[in-house]
C-alpha positions in Angstrom: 15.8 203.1 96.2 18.4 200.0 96.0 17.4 196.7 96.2 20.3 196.2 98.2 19.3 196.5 101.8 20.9 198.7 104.1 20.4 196.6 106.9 18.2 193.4 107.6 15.7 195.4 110.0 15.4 198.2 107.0 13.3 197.6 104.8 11.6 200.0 101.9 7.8 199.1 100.8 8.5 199.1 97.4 10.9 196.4 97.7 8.6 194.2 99.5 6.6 191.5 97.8 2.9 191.7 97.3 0.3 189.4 98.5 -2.8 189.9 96.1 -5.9 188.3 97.6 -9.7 188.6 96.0 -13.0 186.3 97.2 -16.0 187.8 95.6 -17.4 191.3 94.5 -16.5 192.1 98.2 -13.4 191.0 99.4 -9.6 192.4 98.2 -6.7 194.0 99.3 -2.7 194.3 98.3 -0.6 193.7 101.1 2.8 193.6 102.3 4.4 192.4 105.4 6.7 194.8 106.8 7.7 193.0 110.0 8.2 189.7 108.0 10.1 191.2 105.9 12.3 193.4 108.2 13.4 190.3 110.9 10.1 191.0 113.4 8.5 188.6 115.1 6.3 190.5 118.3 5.2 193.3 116.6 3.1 192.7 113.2 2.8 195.4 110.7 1.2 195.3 107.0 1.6 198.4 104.2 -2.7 197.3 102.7 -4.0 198.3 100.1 -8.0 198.4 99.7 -9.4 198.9 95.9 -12.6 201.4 95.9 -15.4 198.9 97.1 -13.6 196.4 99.1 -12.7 195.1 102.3 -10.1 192.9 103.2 -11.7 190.8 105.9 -15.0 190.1 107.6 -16.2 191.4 110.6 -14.4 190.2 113.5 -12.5 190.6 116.8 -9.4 188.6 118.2 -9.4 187.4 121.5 -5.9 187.5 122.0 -4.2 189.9 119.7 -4.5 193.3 119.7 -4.6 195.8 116.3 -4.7 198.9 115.1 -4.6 201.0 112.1 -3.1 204.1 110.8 -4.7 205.5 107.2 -1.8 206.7 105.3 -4.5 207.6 101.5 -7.8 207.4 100.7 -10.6 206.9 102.6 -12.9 204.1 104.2 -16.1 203.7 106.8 -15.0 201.3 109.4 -17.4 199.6 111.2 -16.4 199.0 115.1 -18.5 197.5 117.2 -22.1 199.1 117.1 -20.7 201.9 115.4 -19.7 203.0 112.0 -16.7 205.6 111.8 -15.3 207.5 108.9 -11.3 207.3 108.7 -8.8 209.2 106.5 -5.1 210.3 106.1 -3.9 210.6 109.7 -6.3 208.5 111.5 -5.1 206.2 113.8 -7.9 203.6 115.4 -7.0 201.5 118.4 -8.8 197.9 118.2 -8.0 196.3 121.9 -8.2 192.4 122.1 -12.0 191.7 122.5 -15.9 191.6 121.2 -16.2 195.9 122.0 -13.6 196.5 119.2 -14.8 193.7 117.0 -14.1 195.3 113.3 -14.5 195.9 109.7 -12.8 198.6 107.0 -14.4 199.0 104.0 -12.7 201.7 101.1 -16.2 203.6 100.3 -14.3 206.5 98.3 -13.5 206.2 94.6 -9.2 206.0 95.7 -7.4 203.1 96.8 -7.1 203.2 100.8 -3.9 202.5 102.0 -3.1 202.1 105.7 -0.6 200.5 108.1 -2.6 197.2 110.2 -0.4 196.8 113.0 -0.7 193.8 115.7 1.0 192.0 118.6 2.0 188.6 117.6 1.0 186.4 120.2 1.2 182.8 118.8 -2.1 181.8 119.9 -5.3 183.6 119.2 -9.0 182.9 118.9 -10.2 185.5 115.9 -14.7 185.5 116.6 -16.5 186.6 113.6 -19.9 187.6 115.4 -22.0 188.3 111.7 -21.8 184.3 110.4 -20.9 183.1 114.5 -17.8 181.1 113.2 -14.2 181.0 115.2 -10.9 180.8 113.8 -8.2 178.8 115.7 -4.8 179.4 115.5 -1.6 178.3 117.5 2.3 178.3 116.9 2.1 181.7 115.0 -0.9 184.5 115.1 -3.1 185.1 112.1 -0.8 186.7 109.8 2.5 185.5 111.0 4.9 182.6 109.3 2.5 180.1 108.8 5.6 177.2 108.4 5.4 177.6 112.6 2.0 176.7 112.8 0.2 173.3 114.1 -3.2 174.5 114.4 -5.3 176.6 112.2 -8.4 176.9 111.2 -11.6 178.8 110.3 -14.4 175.9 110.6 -14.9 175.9 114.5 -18.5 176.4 114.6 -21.2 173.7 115.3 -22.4 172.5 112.0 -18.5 173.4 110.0 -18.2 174.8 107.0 -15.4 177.3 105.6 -14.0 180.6 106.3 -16.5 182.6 103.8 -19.4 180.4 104.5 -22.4 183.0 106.3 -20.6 185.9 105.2 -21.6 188.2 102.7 -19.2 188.0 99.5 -21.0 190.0 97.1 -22.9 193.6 97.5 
């Protein structure tokens, strides 16, 4: 494929830059931002990529924003609500705004898991993380949008403070 684009709403994966993120034994993922990249701004979508063993966030729902995710490789257990759900190529999981589709994706199998997380991009959310009780706060653009447009974020709303990966589990 060309690196010259075809058209600014086209974009190719492979083209796109990769955000590299790692916090632990537990926590990583490869990701890059289709919508950014391709001019969209209501509709969020992310090409991830989960190593064998990881996850890319904690537990949590959004009280605002809606998800979803379709798994494109591998496989993963995904944890929503009560309930723990194995997903492969082809799935596609539906994660309405709210605590009955609060969520989790681990990659269990010995491939990376690749998937598509998709979301609406309303610019303010509240993201609850019901394992460590924390809150993250975010207005002017959603969790995962241009954060240049934000004026409040933040992951240390709970009584006592503390930071995003305080409570939660970061290794095993």
């Amino acid at each position: 494929m060309s690196s010259t684009r075809r058209h600014p709403h086209v974009v190719n994966v492979a083209e796109i830059p990769q955000t590299v993120a790692e916090k632990g034994t537990r926590f990583a993922f490869r990701r890059r931002q289709l919508s950014a990249e391709s001019g969209g701004e209501q509709l969020g979508c992310s090409h991830m990529e989960l190593p064998p063993g990881k996850t890319a966030w904690a537990h949590h729902f959004h009280c605002a924003n809606e998800e979803a995710i379709f798994v494109i490789a591998g496989s993963g257990l995904l944890r929503v609500g009560d309930a723990e759900v194995r997903v492969g190529p082809g799935d596609y999981v539906a994660l309405p705004a709210g605590p009955g589709a609060a969520h989790q994706l681990r990659n269990d199998g010995a491939e990376p898991l690749q998937y598509l997380a998709l979301s609406t991009m309303l610019p303010t959310d509240i993201t609850v993380y019901p394992d460590s009780g924390k809150v993250g706060l975010f207005a002017g653009a959603a969790p995962g949008g241009p954060k240049e447009r934000r004026y409040l974020a933040g992951f240390t709303a709970r009584p006592e403070g503390g930071a995003w990966f305080d409570g939660e589990r970061v290794d095993g």
